[in-house]
KOLKOL-619935 format. One record per atom (N, C-alpha, C): x, y, z; atom name. Coordinates in Angstrom, 1 decimal, padded with zeros to 4 digits. Each point is the difference from the previous one (the first is absolute). Example, Ala and Ser with C-alpha at 12.3 -4.5 7.8 and 13.67 -1.06 7.14 Angstrom:
2
+--------+--------+--------+----+
:   east :  north :     up : at :
+--------+--------+--------+----+
:  013.2 : -005.7 :  007.8 :  N :
: -000.9 :  001.2 :  000.0 : CA :
:  000.9 :  001.2 :  000.0 :  C :
: -000.4 :  001.1 : -000.7 :  N :
:  000.9 :  001.1 :  000.0 : CA :
: -000.8 :  001.1 :  000.8 :  C :
+--------+--------+--------+----+
END
This chain:
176
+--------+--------+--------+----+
:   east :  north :     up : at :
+--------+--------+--------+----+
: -103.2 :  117.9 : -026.9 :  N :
: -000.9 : -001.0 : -000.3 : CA :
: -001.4 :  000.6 : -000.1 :  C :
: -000.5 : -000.2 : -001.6 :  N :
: -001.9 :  000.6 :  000.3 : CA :
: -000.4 : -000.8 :  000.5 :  C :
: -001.6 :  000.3 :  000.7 :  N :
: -001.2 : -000.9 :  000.8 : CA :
: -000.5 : -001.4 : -001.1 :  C :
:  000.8 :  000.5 : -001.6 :  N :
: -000.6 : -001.6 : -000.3 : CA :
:  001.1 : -001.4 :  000.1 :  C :
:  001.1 :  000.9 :  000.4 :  N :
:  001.3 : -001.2 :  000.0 : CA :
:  000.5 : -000.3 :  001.5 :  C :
: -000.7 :  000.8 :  000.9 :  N :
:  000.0 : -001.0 :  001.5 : CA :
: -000.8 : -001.4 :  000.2 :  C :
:  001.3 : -000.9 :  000.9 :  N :
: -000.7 : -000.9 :  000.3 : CA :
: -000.8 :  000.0 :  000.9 :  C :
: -000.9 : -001.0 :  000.0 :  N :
: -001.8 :  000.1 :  000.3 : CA :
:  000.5 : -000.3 :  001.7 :  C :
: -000.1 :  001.0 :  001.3 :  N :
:  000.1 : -000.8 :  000.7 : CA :
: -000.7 : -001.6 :  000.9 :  C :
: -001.1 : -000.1 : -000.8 :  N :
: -000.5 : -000.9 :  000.5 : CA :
:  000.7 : -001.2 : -000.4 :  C :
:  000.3 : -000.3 : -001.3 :  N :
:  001.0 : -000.8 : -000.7 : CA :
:  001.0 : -000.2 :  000.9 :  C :
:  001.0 :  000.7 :  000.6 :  N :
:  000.8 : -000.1 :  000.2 : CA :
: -000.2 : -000.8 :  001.9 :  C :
: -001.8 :  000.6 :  000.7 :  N :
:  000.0 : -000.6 :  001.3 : CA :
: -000.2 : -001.7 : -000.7 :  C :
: -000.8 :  000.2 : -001.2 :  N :
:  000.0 : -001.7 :  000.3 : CA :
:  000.6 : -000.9 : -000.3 :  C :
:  001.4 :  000.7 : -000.4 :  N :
:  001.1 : -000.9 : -000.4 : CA :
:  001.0 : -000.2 :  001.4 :  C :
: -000.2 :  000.8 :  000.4 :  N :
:  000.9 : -000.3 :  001.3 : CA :
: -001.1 : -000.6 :  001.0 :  C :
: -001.2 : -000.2 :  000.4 :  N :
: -000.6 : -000.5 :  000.5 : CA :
: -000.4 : -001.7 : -000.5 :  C :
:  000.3 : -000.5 : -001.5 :  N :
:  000.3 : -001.1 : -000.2 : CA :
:  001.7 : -000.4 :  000.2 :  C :
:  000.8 :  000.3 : -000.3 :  N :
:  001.3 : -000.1 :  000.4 : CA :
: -000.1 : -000.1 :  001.5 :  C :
: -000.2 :  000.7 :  001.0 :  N :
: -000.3 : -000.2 :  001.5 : CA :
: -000.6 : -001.5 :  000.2 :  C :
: -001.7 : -000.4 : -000.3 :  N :
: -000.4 : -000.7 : -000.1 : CA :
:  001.6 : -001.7 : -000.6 :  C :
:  000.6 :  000.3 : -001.0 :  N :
:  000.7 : -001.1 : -000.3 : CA :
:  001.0 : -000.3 :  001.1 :  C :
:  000.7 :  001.1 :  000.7 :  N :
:  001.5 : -000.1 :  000.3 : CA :
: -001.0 : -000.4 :  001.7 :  C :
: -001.1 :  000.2 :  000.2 :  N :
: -000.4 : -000.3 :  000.9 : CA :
: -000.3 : -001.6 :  000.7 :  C :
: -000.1 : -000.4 : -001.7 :  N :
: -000.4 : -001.6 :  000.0 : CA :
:  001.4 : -000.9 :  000.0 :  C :
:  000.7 :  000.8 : -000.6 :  N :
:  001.4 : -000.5 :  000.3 : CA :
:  000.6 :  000.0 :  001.1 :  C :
:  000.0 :  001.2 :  001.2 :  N :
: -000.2 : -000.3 :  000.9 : CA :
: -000.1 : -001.4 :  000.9 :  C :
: -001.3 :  000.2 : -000.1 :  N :
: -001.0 : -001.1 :  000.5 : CA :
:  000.2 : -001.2 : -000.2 :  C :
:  000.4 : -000.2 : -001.7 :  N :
:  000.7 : -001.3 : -000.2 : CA :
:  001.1 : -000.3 :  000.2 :  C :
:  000.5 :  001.2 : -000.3 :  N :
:  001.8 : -000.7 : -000.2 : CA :
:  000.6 : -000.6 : -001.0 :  C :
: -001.0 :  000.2 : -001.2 :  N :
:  000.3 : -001.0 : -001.0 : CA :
:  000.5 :  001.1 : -001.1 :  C :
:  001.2 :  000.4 : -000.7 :  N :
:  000.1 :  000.6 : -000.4 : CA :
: -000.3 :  000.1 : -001.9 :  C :
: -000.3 : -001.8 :  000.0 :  N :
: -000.6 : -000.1 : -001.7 : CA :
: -001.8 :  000.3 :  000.3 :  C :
: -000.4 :  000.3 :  000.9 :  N :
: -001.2 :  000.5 :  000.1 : CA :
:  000.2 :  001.9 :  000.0 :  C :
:  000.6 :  000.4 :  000.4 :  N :
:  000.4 :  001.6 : -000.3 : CA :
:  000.0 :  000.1 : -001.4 :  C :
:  001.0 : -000.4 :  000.0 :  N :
:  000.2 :  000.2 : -001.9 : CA :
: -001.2 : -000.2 : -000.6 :  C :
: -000.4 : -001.1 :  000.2 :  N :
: -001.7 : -000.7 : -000.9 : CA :
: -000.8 :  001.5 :  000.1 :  C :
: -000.2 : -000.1 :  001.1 :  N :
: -001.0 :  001.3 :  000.3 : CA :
:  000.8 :  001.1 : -000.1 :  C :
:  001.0 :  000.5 :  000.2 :  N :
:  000.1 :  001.4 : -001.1 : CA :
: -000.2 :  000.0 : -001.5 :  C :
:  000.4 : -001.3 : -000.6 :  N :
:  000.0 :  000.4 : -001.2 : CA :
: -001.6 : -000.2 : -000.7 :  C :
: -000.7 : -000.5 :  001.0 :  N :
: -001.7 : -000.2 :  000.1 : CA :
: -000.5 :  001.9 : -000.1 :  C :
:  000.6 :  000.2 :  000.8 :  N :
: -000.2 :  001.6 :  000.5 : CA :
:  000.6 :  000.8 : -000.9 :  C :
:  001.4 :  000.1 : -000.3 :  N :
:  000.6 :  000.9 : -001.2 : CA :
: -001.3 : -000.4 : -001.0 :  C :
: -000.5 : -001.0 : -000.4 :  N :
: -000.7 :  000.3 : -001.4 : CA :
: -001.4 :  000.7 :  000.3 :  C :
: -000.8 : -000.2 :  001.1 :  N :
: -001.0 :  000.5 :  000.6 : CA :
:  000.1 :  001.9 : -000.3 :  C :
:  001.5 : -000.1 :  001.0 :  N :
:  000.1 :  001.3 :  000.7 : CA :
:  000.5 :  001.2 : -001.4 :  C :
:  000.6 : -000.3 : -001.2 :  N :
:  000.9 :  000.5 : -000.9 : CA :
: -001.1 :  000.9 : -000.5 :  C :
: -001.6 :  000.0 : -000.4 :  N :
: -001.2 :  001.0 : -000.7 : CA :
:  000.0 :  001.1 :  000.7 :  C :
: -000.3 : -000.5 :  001.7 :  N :
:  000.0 :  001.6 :  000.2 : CA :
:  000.8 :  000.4 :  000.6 :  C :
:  001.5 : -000.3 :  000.2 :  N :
:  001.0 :  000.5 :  000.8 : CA :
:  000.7 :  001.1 : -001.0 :  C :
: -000.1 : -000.2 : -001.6 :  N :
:  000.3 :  000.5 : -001.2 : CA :
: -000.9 :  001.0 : -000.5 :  C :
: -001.0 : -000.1 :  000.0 :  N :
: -001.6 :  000.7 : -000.8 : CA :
:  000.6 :  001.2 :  000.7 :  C :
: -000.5 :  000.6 : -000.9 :  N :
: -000.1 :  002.1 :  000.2 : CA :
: -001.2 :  000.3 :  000.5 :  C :
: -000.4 :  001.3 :  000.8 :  N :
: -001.3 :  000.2 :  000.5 : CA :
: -000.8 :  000.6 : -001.6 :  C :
: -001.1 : -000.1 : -000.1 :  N :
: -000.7 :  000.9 : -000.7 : CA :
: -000.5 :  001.2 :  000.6 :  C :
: -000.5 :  000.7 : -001.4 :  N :
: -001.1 :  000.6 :  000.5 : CA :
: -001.4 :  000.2 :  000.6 :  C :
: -000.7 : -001.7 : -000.1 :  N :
: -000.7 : -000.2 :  000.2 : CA :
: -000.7 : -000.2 :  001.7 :  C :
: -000.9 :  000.6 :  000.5 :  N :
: -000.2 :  000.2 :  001.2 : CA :
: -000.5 : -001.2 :  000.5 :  C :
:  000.4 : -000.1 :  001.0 :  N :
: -000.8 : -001.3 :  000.7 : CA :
: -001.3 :  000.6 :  000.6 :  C :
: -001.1 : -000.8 : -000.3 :  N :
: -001.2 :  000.6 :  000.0 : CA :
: -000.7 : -000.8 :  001.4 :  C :
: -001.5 :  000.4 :  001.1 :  N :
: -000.7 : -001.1 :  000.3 : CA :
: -000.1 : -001.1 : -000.4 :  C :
: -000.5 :  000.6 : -001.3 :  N :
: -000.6 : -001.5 : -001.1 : CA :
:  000.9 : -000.7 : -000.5 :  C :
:  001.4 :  000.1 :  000.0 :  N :
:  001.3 : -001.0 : -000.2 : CA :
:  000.4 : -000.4 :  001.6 :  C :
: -000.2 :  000.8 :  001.3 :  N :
: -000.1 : -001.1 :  000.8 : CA :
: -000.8 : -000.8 :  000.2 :  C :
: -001.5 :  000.2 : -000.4 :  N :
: -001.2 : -001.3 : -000.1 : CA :
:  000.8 : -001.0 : -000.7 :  C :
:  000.4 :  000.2 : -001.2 :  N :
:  000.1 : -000.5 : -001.2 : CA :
:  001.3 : -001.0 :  000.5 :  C :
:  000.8 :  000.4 :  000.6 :  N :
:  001.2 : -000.9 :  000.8 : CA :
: -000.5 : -001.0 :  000.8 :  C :
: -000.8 :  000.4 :  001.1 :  N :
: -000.4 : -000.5 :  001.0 : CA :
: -000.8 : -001.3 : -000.8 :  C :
: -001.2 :  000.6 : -000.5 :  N :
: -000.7 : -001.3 : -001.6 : CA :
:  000.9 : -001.3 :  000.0 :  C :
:  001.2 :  000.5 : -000.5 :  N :
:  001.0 : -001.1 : -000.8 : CA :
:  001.2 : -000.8 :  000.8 :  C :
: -000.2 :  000.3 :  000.9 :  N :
:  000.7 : -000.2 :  001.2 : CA :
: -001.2 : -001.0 :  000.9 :  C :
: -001.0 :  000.4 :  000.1 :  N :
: -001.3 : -001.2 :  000.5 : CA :
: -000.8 : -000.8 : -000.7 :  C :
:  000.4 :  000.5 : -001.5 :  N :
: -000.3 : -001.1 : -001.1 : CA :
:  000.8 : -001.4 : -000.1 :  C :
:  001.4 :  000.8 :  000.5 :  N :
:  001.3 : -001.2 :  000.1 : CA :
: -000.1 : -001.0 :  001.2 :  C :
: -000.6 :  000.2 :  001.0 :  N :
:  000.0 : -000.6 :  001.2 : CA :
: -001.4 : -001.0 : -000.3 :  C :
: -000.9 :  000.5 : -000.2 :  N :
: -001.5 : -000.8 : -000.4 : CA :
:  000.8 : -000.9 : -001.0 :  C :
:  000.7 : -000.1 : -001.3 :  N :
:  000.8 : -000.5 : -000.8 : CA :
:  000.1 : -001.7 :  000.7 :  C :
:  000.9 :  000.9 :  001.3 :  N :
:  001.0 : -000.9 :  000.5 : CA :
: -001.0 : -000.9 :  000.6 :  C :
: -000.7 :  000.5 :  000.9 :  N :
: -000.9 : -000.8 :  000.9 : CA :
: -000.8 : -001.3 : -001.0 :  C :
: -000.7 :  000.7 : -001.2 :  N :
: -000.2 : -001.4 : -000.8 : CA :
:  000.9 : -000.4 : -000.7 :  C :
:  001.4 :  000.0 :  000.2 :  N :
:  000.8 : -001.0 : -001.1 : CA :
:  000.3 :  000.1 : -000.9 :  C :
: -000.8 :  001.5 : -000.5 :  N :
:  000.3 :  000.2 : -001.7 : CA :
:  001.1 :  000.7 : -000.2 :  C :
:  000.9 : -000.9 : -000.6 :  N :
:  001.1 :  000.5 : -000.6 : CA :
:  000.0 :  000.8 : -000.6 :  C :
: -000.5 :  000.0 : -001.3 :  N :
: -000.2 :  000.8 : -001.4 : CA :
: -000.6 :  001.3 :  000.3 :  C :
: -001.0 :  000.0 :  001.1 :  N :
: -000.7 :  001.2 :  000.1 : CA :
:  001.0 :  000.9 :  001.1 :  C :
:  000.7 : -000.6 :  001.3 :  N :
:  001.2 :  000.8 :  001.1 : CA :
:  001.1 :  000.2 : -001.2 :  C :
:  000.1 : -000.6 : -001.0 :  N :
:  001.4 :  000.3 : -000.6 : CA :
: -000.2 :  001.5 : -001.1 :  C :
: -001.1 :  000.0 : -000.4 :  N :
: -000.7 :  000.8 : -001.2 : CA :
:  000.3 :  001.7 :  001.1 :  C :
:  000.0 :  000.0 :  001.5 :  N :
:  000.1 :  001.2 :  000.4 : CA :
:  001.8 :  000.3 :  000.1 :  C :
:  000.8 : -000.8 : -000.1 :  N :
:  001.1 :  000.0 : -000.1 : CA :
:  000.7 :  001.2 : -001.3 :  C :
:  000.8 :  000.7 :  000.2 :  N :
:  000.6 :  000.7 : -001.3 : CA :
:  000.7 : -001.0 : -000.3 :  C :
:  000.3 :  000.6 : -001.8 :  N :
:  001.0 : -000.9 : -001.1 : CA :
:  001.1 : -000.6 :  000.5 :  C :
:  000.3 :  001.1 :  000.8 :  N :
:  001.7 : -000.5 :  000.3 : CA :
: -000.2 : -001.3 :  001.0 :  C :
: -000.7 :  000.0 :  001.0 :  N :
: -000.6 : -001.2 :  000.9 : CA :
:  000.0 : -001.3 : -000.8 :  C :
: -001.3 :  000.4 : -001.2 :  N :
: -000.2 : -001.0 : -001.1 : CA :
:  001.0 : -000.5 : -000.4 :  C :
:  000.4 :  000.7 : -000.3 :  N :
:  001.6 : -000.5 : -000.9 : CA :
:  001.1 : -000.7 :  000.9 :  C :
:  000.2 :  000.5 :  001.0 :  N :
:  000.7 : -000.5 :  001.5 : CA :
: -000.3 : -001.4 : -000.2 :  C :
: -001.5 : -000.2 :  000.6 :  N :
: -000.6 : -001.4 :  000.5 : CA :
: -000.1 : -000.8 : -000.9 :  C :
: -000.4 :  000.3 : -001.2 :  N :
: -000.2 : -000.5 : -001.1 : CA :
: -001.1 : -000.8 : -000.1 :  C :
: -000.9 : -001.1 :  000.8 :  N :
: -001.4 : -000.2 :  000.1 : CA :
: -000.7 :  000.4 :  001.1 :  C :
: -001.6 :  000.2 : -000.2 :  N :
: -000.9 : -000.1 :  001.1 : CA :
:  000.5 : -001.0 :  001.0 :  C :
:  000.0 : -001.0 :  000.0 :  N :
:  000.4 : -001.1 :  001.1 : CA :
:  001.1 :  000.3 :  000.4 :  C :
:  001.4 :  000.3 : -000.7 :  N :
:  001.0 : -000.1 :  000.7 : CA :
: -000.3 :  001.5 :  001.2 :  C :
: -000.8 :  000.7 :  000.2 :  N :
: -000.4 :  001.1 : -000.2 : CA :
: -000.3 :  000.0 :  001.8 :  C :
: -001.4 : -000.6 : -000.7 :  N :
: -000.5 : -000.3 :  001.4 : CA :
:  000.6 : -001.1 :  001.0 :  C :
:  000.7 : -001.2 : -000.6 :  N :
:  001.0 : -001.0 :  001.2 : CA :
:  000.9 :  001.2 :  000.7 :  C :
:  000.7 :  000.7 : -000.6 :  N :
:  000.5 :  000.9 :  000.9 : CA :
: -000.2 :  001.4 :  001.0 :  C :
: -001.2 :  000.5 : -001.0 :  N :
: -000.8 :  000.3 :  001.2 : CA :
: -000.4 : -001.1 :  001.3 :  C :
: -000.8 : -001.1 : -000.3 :  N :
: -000.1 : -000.8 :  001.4 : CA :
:  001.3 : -000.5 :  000.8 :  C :
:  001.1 : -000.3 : -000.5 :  N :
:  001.3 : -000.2 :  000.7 : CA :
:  000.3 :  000.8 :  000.5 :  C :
:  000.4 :  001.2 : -000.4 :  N :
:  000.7 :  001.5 :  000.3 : CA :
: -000.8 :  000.9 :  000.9 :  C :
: -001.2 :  000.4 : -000.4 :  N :
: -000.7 :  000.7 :  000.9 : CA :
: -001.8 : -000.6 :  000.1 :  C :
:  000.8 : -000.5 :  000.7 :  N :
: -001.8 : -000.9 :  000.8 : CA :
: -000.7 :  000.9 :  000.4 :  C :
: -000.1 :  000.7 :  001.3 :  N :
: -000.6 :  001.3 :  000.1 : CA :
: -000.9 :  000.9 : -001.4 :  C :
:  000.5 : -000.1 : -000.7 :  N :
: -000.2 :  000.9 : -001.6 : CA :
: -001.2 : -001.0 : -000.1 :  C :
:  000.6 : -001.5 : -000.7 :  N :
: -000.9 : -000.9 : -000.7 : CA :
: -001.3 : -000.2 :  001.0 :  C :
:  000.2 :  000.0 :  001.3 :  N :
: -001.4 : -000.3 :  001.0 : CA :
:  000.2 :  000.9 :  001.1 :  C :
: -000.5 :  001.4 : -000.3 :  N :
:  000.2 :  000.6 :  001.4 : CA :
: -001.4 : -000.4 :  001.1 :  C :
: -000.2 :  000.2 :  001.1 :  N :
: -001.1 :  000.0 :  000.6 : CA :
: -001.0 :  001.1 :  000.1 :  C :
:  001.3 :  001.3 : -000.4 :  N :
: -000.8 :  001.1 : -000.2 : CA :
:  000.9 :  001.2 : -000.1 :  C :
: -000.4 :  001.1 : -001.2 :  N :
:  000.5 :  001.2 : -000.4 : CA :
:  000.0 :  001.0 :  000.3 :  C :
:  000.4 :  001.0 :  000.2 :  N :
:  000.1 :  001.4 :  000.5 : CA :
:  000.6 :  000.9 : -000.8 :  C :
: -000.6 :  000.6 : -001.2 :  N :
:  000.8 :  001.3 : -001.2 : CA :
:  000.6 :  001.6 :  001.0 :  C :
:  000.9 : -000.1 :  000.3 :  N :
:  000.8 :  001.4 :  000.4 : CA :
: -000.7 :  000.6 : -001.2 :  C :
:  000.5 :  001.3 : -000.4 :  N :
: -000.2 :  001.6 : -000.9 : CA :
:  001.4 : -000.8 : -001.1 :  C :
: -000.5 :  000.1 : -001.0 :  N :
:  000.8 : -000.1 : -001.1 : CA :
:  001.3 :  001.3 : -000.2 :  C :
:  000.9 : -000.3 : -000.2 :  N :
:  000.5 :  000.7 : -000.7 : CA :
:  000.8 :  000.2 : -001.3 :  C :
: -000.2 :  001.0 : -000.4 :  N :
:  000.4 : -000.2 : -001.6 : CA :
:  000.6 :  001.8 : -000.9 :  C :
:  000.9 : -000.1 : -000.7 :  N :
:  000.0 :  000.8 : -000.8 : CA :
: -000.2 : -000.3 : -001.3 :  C :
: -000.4 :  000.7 : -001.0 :  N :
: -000.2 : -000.3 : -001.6 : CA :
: -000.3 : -001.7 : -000.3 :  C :
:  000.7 : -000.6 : -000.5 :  N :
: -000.3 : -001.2 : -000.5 : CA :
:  000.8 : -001.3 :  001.1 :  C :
:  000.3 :  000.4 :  001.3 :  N :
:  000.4 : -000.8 :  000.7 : CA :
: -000.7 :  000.5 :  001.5 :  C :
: -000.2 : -001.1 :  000.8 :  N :
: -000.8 : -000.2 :  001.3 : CA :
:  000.5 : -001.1 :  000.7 :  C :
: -000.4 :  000.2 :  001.5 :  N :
:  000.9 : -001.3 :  000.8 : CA :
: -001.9 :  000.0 :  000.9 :  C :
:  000.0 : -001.0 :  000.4 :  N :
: -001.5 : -000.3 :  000.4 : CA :
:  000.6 : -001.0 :  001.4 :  C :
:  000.0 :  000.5 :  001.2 :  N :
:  000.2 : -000.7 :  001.2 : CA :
: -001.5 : -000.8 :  000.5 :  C :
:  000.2 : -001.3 :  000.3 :  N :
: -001.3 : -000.7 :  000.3 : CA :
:  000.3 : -000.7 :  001.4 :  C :
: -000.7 :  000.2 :  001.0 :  N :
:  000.4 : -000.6 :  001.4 : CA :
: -001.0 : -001.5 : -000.6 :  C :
:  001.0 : -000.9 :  000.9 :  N :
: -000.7 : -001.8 : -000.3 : CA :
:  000.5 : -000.3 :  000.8 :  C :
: -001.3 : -001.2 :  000.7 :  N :
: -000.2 : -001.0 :  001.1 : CA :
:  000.5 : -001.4 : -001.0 :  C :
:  000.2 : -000.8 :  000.7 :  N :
: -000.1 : -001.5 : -000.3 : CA :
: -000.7 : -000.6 :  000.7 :  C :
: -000.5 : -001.6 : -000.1 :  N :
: -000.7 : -000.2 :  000.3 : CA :
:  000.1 : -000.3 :  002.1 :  C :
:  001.8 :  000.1 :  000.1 :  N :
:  000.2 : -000.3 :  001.0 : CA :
: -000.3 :  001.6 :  001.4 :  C :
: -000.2 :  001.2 : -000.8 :  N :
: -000.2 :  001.1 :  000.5 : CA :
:  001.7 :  000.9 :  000.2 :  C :
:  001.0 : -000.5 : -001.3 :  N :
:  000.5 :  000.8 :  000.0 : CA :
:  000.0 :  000.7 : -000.6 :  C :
:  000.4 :  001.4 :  000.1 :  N :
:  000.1 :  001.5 : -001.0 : CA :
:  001.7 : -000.1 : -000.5 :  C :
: -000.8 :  000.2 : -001.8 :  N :
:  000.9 :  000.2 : -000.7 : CA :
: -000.2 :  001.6 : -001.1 :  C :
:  001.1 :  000.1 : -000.5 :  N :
: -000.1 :  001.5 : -000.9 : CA :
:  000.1 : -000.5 : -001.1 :  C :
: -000.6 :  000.1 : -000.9 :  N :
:  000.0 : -000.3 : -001.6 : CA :
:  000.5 :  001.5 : -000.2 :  C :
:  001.3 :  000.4 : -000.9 :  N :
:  000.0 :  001.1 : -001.1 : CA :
: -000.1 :  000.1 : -001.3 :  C :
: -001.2 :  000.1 : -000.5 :  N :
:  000.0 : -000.3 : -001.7 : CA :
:  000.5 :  001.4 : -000.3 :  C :
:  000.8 : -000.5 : -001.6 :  N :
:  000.3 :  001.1 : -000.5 : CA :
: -000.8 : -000.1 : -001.6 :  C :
: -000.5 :  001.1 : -000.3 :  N :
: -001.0 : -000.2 : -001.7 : CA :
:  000.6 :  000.8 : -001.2 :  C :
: -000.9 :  000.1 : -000.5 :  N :
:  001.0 :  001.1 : -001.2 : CA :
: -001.2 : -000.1 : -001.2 :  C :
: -000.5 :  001.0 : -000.4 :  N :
: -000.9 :  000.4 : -000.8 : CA :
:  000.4 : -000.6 : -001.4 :  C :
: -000.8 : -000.9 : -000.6 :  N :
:  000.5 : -000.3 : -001.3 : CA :
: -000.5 :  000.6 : -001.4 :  C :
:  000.2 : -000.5 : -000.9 :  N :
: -000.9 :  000.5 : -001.3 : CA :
: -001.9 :  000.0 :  000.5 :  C :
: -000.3 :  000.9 : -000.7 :  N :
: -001.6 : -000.3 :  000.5 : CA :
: -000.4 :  000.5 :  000.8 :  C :
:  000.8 :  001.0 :  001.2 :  N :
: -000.1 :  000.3 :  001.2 : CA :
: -000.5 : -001.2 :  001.1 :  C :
:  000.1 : -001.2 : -000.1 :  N :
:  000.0 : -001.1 :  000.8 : CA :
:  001.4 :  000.2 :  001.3 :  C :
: -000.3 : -000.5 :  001.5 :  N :
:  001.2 : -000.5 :  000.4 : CA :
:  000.5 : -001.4 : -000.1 :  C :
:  001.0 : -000.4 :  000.3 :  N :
:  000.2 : -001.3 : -000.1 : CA :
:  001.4 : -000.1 :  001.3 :  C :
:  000.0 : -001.0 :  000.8 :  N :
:  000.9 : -000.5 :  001.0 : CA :
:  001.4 : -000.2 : -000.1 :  C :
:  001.0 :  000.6 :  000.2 :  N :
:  001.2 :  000.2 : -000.4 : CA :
:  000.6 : -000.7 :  000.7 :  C :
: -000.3 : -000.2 :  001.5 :  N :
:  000.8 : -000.8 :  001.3 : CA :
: -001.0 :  000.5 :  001.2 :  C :
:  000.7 : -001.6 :  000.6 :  N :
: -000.5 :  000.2 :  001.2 : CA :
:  001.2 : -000.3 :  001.3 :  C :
: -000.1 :  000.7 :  001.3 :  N :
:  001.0 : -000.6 :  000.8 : CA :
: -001.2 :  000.2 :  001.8 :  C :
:  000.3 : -001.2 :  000.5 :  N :
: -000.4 : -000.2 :  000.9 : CA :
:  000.7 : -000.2 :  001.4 :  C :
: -000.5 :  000.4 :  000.5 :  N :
:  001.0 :  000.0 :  001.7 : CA :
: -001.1 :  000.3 :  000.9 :  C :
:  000.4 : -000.9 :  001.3 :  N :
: -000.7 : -000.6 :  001.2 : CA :
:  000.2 :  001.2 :  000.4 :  C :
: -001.0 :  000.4 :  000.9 :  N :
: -000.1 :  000.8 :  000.8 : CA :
:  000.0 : -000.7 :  001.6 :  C :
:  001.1 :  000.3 :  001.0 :  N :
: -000.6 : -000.6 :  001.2 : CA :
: -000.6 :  000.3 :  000.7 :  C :
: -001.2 :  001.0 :  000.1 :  N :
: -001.1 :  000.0 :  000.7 : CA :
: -001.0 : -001.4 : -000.6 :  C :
: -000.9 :  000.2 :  000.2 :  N :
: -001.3 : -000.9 :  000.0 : CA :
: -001.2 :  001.6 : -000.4 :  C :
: -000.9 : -000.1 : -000.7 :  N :
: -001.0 :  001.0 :  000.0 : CA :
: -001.2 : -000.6 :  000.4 :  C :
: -000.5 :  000.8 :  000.9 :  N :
: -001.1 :  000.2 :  000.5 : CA :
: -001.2 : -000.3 : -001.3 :  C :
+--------+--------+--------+----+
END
C-alpha cells in the first residue's frame, strides 16, 4: 500500500470513538432502538473519514489555527441559536445527513447539551494528517462537570475545514 492509499489514522480514532460513545448510551439505556438510531446517526457521520486516504498535504500551524477558528465559530453559533450559521461549519455529508439548519441544531441541543452550552472550553493540540484532523476540546457544563468533545474535520474545496463528527464522553473527574 503507497502513503496515498493508507487510511488516515485519525479517521479511523474518530470512528471508534463515536461508536464507543453510542454502544456506551446503550449501555446506559438499555434501549436497544436507541443503539441502532445512533449508530446509524454515527455510520453516516463516521463513513468521510473512516474511508478518505491521507494526502500529501501537510498539516500546518496555520490549519491548526484554522481548525481551532471553526470549531469556536461552531460553539459561539450555538450559544446564539443560529442555526444557519452552527450548520454552515458542518461538512456536506453532515449537511446532507441532517438535511436542515434546524433539524441540525434541535439535535445538537437534545444530544449533546454540553456542545450547545458549555460553561467553558479547553483546545488540547490538534491533530491531523493531510486533509483530515481530530481536534480534542475539554468542556465544563454548567453543573461543573468535565466532558471530552472529539471533533473530527476534513479539509474541503478552498482549503476550508468543515466538522465531520463529533463524539462526547464524561469524564469522571471534575476539573479544577
Amino acid at each position: 500500500m503507497t502513503q496515498s492509499q493508507q487510511h488516515n489514522p485519525a479517521g479511523v480514532l474518530c470512528c471508534a470513538a463515536l461508536f464507543f460513545v453510542t454502544f456506551s448510551r446503550y449501555i446506559l439505556s438499555g434501549s436497544i432502538a436507541s443503539f441502532l438510531k445512533g449508530t446509524c446517526f454515527i455510520a453516516a457521520l463516521a463513513v468521510v473519514p473512516f474511508f478518505t486516504v491521507a494526502h500529501a498535504a501537510t498539516f500546518t500551524s496555520a490549519d491548526e489555527k484554522a481548525v481551532k477558528t471553526v470549531v469556536e465559530a461552531q460553539l459561539a453559533a450555538f450559544a446564539k441559536d443560529d442555526a444557519v450559521k452552527a450548520f454552515s461549519y458542518a461538512a456536506p455529508g453532515i449537511r446532507e445527513a441532517m438535511g436542515t439548519a434546524d433539524v441540525f441544531l434541535n439535535m445538537v441541543r437534545r444530544d449533546y447539551p454540553v456542545v450547545y452550552r458549555p460553561a467553558s472550553v479547553s483546545f488540547l493540540k490538534a491533530e491531523g494528517k493531510g486533509n483530515e484532523v481530530v481536534q480534542r476540546v475539554q468542556m465544563l457544563d454548567a453543573s461543573g462537570n468535565s466532558y471530552l468533545a472529539v471533533y473530527s474535520l476534513q479539509r474541503q474545496k478552498g482549503n476550508v475545514w468543515r466538522i465531520t463528527g463529533c463524539a462526547v464522553v464524561e469524564n469522571k473527574g471534575r476539573m479544577a
